[in-house]
C-alpha positions in Angstrom: 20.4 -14.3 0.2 23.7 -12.5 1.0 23.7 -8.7 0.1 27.2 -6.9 -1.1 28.2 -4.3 0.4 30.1 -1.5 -2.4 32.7 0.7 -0.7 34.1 4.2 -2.5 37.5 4.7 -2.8 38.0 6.6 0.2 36.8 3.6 2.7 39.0 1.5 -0.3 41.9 3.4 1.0 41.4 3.1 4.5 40.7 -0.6 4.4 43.5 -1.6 2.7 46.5 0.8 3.4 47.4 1.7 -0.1 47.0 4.9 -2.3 44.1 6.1 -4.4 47.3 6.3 -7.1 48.7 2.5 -6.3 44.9 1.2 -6.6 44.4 2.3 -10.2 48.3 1.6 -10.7 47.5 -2.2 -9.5 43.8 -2.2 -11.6 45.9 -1.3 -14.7 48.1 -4.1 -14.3 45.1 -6.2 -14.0 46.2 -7.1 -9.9 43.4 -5.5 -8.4 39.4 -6.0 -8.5 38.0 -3.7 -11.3 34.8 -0.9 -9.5 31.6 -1.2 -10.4 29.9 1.4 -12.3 26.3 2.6 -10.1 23.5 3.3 -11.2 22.6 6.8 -11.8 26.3 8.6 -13.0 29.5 8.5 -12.9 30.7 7.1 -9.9 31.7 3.7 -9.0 32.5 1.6 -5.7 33.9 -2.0 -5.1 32.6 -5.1 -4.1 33.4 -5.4 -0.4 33.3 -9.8 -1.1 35.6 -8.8 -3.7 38.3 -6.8 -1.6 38.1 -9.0 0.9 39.1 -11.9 -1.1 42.0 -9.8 -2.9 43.0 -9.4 0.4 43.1 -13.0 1.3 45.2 -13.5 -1.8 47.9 -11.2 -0.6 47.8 -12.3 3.2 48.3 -16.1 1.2 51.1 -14.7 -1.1 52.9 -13.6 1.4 53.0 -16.2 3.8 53.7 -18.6 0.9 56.8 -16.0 0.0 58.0 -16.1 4.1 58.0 -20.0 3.9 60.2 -20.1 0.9 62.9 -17.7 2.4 62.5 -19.6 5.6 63.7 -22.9 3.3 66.5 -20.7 1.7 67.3 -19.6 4.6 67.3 -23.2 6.3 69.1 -24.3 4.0 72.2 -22.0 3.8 72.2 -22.7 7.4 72.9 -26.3 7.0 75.6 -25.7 4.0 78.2 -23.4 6.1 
């Protein structure tokens, strides 16, 4: 059995480089893993399997974005 690991925002921040203002910001667009409420009040932390898998997606993203503007940019090459 695998156990999660929750983070708060503050190791949230640290772990992935962004603002406590441009996580909710990406959350509200619906581009970032929602918190999970714990037990016993009001505050919530995120799934560390669930960041690190957002994260993947962006690492992916971009590379997939670098290999396109490497073809653009291959391909103006070869039209001048």
């Amino acid at each position: 059995m695998t156990t999660d690991t929750f983070l708060r925002m503050p190791a949230v921040i640290a772990r992935i480089g962004y603002s406590r203002s441009s996580v909710y910001a990406l959350m509200k667009q619906g581009k970032f893993p929602k918190p999970i409420r714990l037990a016993g009040g009001g505050a919530v932390a995120w799934s560390e399997q669930d960041l690190r898998r957002w994260m993947e997606q962006q690492r992916d993203a971009s590379q997939a974005s670098d290999r396109a503007d490497l073809a653009h940019a291959e391909i103006a090459d070869v039209r001048r």
